[in-house]
Residue frames as qw, qx, qy, qz and C-alpha x, y, z in Angstrom:
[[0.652, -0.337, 0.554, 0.392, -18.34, -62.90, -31.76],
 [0.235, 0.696, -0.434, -0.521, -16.58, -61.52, -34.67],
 [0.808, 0.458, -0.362, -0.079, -16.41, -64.03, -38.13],
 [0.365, 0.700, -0.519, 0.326, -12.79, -64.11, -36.99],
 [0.388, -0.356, 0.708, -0.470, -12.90, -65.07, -33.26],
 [0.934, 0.137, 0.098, -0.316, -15.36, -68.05, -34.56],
 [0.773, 0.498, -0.377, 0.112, -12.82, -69.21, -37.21],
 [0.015, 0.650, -0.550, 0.524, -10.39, -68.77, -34.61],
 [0.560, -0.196, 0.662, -0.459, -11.73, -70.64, -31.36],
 [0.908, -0.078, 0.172, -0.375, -13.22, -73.44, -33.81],
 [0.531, 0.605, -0.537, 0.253, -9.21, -74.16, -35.07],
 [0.402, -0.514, 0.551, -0.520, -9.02, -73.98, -31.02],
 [0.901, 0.010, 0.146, -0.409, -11.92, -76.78, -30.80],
 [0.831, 0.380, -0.405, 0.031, -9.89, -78.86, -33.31],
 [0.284, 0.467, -0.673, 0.499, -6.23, -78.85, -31.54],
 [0.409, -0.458, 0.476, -0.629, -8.02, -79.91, -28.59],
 [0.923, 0.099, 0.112, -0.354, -8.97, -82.90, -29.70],
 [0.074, 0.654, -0.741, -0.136, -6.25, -85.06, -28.92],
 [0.510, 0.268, -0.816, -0.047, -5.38, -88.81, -28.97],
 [0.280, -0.396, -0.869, 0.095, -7.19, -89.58, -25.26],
 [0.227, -0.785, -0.486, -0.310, -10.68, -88.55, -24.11],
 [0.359, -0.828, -0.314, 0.294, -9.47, -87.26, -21.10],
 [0.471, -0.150, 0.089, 0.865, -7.53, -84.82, -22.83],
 [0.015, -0.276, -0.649, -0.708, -10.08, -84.18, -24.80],
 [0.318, -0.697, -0.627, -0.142, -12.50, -83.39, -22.31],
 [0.596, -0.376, -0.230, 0.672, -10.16, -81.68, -20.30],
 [0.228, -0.265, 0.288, 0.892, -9.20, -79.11, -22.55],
 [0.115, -0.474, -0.617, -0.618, -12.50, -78.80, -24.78],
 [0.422, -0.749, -0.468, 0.206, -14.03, -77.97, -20.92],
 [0.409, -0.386, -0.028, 0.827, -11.03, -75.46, -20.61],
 [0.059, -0.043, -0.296, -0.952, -11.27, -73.30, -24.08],
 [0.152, -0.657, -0.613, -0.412, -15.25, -73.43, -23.78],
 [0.381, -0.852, -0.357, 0.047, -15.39, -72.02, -19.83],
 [0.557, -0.668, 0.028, 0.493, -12.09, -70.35, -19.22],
 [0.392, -0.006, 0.415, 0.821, -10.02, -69.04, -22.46],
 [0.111, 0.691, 0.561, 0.442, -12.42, -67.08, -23.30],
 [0.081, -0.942, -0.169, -0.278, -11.83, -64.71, -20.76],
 [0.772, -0.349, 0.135, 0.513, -7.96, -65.03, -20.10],
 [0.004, -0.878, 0.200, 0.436, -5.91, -62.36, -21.31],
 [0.726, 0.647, -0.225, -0.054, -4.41, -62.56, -24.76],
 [0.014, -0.649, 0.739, -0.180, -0.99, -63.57, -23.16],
 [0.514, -0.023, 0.789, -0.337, -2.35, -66.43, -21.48],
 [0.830, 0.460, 0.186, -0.255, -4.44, -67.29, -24.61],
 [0.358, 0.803, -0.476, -0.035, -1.49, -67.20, -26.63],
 [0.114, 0.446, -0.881, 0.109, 0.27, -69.83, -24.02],
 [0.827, 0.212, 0.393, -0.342, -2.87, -72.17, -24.51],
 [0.719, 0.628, -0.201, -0.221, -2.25, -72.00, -27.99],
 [0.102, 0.831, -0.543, 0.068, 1.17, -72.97, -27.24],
 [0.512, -0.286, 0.756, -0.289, 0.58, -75.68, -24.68],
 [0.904, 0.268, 0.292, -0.160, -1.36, -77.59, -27.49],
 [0.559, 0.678, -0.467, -0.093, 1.44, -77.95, -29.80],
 [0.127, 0.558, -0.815, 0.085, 3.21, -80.33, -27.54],
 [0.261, 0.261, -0.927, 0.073, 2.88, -83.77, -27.03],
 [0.723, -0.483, -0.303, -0.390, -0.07, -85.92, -25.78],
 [0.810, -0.173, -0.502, 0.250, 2.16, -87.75, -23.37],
 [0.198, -0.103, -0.492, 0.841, 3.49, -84.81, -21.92],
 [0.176, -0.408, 0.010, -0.896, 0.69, -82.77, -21.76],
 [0.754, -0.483, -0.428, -0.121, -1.37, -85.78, -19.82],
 [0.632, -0.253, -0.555, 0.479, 1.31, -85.67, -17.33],
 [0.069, -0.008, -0.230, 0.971, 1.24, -82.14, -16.56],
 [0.526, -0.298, -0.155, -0.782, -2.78, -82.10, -16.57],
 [0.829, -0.197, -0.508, -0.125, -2.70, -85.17, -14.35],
 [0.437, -0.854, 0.180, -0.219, -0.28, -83.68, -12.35],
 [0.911, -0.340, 0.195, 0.129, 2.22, -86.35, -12.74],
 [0.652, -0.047, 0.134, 0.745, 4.90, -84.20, -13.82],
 [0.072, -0.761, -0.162, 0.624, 5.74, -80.86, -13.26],
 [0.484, 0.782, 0.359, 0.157, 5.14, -78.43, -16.16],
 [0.660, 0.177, 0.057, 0.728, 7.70, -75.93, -17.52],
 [0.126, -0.507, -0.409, 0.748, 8.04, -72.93, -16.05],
 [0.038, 0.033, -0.343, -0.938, 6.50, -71.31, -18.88],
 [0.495, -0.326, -0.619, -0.516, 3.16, -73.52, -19.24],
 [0.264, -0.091, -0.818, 0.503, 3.06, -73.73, -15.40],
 [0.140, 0.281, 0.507, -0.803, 0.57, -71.30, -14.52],
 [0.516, 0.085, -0.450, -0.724, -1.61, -72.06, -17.48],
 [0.456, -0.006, -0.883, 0.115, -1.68, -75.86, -16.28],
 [0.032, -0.150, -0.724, 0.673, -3.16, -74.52, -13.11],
 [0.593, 0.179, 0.212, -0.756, -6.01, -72.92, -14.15],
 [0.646, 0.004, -0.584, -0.492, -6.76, -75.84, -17.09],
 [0.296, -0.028, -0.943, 0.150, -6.49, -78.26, -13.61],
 [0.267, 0.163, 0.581, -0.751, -8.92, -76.08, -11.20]]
């Protein structure tokens, strides 16, 4: 892993760390076992998915509301 990709994924680390644990576990579990080998698209709408909201993002990782059709198939893999 390149200087860059460190500096990079530990910005990741940060943004993942949200306001509750189980987000925080959720998604620190996700970018450690899965983003790493998701295509750069799909990394890209990680990056994305963290910018919004704790409240919505619990519901759409909890399942109790349906995710935009954009973050929809990202949501699936962070749920499997």
């Amino acid at each position: 892993m390149t200087k860059a990709e460190r500096v990079r994924t530990e910005r990741l680390r940060w943004r993942c760390r949200r306001g509750l644990l189980e987000l925080d576990l959720v998604l620190g579990a996700f970018l450690e076992q899965q983003y790493p080998g998701l295509p750069a698209d799909e990394q890209a709408l990680f990056e994305r998915l963290l910018s919004l909201p704790d409240s919505m993002l619990f519901g759409y990782i909890q399942g109790h509301d349906s995710p935009d059709q954009e973050f929809e198939k990202i949501v699936r893999k962070i749920r499997q």
